[in-house]
Rosetta silent file (secondary structure, phi, psi, omega in degrees, C-alpha in Angstrom):
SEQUENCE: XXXXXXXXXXXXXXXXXXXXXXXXXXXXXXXXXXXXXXXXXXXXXXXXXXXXXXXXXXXXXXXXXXXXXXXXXXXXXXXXXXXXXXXXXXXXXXXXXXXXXXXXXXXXXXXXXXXXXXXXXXXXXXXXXXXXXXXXXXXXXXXXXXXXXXXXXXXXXXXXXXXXXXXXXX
SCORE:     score description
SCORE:     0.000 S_00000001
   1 L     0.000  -42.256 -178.021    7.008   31.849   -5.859 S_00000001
   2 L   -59.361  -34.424 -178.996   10.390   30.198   -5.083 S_00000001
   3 L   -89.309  -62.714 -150.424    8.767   28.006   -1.888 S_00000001
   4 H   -69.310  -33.107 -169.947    5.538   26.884   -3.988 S_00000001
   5 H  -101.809   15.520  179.172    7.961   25.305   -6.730 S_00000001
   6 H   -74.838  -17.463 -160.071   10.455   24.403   -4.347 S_00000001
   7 H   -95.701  -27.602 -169.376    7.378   22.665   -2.452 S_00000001
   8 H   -81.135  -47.955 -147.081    6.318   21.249   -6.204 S_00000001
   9 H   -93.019  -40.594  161.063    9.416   19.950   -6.913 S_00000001
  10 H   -43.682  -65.481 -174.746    9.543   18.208   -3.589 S_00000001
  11 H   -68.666  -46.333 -173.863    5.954   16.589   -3.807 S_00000001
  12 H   -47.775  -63.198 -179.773    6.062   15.646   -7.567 S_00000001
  13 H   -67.499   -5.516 -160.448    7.981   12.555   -7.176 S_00000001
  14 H  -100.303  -54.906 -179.546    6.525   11.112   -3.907 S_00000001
  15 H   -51.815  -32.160 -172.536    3.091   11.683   -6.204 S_00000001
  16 H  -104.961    2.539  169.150    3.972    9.916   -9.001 S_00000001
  17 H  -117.349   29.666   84.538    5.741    6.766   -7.688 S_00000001
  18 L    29.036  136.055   81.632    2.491    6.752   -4.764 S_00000001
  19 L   -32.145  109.825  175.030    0.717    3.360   -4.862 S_00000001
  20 L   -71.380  145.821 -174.720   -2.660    3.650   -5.057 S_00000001
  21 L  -105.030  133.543  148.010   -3.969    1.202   -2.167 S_00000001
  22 L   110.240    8.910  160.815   -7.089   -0.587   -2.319 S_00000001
  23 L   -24.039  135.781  139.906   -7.402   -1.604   -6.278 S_00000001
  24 L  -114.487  164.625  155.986  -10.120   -3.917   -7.455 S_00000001
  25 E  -146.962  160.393 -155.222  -10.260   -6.017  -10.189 S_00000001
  26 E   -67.851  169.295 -179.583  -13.071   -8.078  -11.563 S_00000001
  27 E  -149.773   79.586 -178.058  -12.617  -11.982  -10.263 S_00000001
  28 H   -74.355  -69.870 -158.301  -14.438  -14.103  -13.349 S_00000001
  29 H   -20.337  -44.375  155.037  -13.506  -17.143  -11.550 S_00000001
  30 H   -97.373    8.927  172.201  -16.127  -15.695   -9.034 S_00000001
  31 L    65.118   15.098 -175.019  -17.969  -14.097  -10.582 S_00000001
  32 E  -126.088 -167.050  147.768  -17.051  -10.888   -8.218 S_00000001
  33 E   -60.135  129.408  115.020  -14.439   -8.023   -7.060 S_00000001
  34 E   -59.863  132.870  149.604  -11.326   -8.434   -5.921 S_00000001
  35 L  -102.358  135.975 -156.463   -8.824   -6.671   -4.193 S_00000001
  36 L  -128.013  165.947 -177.973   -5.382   -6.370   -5.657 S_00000001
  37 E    93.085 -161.617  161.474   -2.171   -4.709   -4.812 S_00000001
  38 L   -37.063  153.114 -163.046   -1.454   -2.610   -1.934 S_00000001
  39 L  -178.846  162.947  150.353   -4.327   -2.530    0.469 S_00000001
  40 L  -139.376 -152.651  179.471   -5.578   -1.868    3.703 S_00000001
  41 L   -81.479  -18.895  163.783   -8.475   -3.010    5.980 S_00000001
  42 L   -43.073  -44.702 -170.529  -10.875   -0.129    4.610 S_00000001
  43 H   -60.950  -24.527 -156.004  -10.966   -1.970    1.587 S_00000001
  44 H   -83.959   -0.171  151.948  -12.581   -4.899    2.346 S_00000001
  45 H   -71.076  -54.196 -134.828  -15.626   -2.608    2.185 S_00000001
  46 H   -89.404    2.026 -161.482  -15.148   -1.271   -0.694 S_00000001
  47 L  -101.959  131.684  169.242  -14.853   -4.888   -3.184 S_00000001
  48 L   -74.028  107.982  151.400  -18.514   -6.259   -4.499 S_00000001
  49 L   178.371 -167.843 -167.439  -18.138   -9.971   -3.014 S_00000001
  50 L   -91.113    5.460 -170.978  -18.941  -11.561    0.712 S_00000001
  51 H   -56.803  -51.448 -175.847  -15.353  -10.705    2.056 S_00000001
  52 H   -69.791   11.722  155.569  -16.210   -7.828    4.287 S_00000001
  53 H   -75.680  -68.797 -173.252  -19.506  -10.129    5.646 S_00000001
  54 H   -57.640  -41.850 -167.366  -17.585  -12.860    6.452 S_00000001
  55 H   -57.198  -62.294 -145.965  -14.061  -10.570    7.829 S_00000001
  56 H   -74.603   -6.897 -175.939  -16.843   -8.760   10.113 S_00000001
  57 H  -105.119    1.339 -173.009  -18.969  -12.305   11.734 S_00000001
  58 H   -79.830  -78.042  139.485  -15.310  -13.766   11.471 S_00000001
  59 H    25.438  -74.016 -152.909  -13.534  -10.534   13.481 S_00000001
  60 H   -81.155  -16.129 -178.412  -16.484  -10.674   15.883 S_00000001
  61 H   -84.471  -22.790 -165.439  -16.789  -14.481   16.799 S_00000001
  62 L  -105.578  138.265 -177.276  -13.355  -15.140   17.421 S_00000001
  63 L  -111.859   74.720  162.825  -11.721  -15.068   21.285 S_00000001
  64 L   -36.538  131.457  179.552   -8.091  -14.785   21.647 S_00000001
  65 L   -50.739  130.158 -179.201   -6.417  -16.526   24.641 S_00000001
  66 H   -79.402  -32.751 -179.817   -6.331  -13.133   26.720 S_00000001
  67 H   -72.425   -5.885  177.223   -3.205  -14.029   28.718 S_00000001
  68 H  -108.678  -17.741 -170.700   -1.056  -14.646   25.392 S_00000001
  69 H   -76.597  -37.230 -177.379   -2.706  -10.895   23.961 S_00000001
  70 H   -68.242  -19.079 -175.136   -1.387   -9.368   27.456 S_00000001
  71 H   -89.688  -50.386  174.224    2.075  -11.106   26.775 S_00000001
  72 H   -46.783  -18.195 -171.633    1.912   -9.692   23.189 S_00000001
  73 L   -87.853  134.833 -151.369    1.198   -6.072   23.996 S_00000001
  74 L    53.649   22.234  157.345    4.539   -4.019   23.603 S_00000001
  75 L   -91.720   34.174  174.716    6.360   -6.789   21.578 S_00000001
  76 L  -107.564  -16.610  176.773    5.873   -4.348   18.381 S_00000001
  77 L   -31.497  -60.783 -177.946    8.340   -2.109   19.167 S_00000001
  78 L  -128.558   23.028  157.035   10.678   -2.688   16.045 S_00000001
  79 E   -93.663  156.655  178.856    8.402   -5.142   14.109 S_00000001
  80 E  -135.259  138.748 -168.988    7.123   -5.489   10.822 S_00000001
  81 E  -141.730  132.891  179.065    4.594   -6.969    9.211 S_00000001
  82 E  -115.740  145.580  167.456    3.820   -7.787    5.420 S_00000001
  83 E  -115.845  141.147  178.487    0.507  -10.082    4.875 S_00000001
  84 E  -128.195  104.789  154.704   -0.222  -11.645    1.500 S_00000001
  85 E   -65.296  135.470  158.305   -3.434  -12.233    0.567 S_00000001
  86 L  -116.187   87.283 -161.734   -6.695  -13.081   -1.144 S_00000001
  87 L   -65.983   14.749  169.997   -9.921  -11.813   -0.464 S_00000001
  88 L   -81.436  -23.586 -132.098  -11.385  -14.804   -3.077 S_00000001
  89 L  -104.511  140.575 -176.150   -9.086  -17.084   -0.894 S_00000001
  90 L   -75.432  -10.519  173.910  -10.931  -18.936    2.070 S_00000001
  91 L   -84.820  -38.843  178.109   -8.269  -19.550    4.686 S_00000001
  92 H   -49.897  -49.710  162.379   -7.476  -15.576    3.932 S_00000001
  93 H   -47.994  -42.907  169.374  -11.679  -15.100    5.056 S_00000001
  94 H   -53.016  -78.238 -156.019  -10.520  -17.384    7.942 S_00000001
  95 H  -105.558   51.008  162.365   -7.384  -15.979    9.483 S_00000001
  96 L  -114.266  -15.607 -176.119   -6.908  -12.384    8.250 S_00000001
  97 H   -97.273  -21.299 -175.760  -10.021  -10.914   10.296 S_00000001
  98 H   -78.969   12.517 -173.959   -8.909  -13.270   13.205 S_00000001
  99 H   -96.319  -51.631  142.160   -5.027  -11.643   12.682 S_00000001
 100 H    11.519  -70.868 -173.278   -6.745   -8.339   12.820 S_00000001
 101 H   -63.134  -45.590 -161.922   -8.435   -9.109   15.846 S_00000001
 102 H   -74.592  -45.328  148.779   -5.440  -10.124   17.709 S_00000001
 103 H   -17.447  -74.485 -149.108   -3.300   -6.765   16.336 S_00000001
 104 H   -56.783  -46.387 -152.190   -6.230   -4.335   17.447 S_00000001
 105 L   -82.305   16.923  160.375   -6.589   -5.859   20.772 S_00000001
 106 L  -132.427   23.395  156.724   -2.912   -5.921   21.572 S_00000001
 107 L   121.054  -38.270 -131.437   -1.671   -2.458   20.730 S_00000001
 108 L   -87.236  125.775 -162.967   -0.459   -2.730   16.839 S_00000001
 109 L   -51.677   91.462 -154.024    0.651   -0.002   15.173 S_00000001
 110 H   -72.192  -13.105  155.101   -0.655   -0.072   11.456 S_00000001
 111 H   -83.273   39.316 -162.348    1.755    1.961   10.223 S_00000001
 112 H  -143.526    6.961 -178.186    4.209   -0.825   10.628 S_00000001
 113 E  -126.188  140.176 -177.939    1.981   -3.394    8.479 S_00000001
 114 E   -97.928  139.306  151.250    2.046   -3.966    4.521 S_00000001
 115 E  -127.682  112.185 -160.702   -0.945   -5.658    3.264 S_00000001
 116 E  -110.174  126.584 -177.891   -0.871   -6.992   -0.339 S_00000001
 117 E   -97.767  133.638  173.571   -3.844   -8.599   -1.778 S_00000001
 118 L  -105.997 -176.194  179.427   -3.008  -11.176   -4.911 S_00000001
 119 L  -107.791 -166.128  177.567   -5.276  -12.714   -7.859 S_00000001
 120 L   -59.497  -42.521 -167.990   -5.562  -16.690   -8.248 S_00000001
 121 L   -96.648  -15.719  128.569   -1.894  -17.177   -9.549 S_00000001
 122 L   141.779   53.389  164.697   -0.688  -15.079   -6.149 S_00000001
 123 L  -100.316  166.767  154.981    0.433  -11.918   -8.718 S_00000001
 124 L   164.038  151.217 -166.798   -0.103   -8.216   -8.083 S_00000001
 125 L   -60.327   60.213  137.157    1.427   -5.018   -8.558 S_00000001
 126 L  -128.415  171.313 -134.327    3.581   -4.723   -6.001 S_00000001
 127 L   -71.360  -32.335 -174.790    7.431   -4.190   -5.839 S_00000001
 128 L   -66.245  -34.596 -148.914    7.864   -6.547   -2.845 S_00000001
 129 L   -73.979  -16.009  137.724    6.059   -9.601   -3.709 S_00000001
 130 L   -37.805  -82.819  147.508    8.439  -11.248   -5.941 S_00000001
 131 L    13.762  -75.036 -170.853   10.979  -11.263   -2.982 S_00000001
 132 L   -46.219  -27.150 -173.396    8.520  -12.830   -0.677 S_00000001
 133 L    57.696   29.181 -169.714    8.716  -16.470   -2.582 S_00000001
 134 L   -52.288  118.872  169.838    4.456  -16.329   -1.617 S_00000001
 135 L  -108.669  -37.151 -176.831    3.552  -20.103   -2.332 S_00000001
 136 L  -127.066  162.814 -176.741    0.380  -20.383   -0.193 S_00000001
 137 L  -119.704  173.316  -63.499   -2.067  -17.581    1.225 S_00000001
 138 L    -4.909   77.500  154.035   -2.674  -16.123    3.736 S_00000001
 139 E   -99.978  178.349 -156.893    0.726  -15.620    4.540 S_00000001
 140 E  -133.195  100.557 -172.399    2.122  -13.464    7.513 S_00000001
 141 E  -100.854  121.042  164.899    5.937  -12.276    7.601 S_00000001
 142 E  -121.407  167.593 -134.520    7.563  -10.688   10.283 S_00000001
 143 E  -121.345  111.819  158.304   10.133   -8.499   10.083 S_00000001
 144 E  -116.023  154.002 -152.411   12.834   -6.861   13.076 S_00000001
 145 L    12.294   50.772  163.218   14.941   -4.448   12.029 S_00000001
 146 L    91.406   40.907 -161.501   14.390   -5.580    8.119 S_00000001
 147 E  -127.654  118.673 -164.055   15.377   -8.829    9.016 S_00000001
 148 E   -73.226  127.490 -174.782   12.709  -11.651    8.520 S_00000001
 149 E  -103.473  -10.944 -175.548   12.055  -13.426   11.934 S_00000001
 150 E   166.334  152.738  138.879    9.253  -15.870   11.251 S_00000001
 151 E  -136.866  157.219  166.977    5.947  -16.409    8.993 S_00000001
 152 E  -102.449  121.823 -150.098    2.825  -18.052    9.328 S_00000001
 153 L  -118.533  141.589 -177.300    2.241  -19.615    5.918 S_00000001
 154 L    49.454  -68.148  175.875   -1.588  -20.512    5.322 S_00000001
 155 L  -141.765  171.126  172.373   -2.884  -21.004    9.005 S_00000001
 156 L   -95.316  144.828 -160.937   -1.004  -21.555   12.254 S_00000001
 157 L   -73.173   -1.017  162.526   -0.137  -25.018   13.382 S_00000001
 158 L  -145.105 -152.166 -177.438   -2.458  -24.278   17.183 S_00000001
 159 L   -40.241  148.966  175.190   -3.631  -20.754   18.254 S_00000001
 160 H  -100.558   -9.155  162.429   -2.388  -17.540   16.248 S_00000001
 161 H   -79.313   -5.988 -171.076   -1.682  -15.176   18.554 S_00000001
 162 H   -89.052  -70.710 -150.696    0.600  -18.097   20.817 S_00000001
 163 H   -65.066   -7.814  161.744    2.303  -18.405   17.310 S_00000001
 164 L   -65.864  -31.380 -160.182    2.985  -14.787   16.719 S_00000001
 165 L   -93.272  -11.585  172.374    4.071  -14.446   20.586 S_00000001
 166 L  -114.860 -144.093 -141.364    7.051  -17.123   19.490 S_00000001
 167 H    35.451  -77.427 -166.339    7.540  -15.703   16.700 S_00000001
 168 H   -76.109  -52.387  177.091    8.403  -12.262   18.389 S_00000001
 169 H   -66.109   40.256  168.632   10.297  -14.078   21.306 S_00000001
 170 L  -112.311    0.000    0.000   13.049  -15.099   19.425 S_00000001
């Protein structure tokens, strides 16, 4: 009896200050779904609109320079990465399934990535995203030991995996 409420008493707070991941809300601007908050790539099923069409012919057409993904694989070690989002927003259809791409095929750990989806005025419930100063989306912040090292703010000025790989070599 003593372990189950010591085990209650334990859990009960992790449960109630939990984010649920993977919100929608309606998007009358578009007349669709959204996703808002906390999030992960699962979601982008789960929202009534064309994101998860477009992330998956996006995802599959695009071919990262292989020789900058082989220099990227084990530069993850003590990175972090929060992305702020839109799945209404069209450079976010653009470079979040090709960011994706470049992640799976060089190793990245996903329990090392935040993803926060926003509405039209870039709000949503989460605790970081004030902090962040987000003026344009997509953007992509990375983090070593909590210490911000670089972002990529709407697209990257050439390829996005070269600019991640400077990024992380600094």
């Amino acid at each position: 009896m003593k372990k189950s409420i010591l085990v209650l008493l334990i859990l009960f707070p992790a449960l109630i200050f939990a984010q649920a991941i993977n919100q929608k809300e309606f998007d009358e601007k578009r007349n669709n779904e959204m996703l808002i908050g906390y999030c992960n790539r699962d979601g982008f099923k789960m929202i009534k609109s064309n994101f998860d069409s477009v992330y998956q012919a996006e995802y599959s057409a695009y071919k990262p320079d292989q020789a900058t993904i082989d220099l990227l694989k084990g530069k993850f070690k003590k990175i972090k990465i929060t992305v702020v989002m839109g799945t209404w927003c069209g450079d976010s259809k653009d470079w979040i399934p090709r960011f994706y791409k470049v992640m799976d095929l060089a190793g990245f750990d996903y329990n090392k990535l935040t993803l926060i989806c926003v509405d039209h005025v870039k709000n949503a419930p989460a605790k970081e995203l004030k902090k962040l100063k987000i003026e344009k989306i997509p953007t992509f912040v990375f983090y070593r030991k909590r210490h911000e090292k670089g972002r990529i703010i709407e697209s990257p000025s050439g390829l996005l995996e070269k600019e991640i790989l400077g990024i992380l070599s600094k």
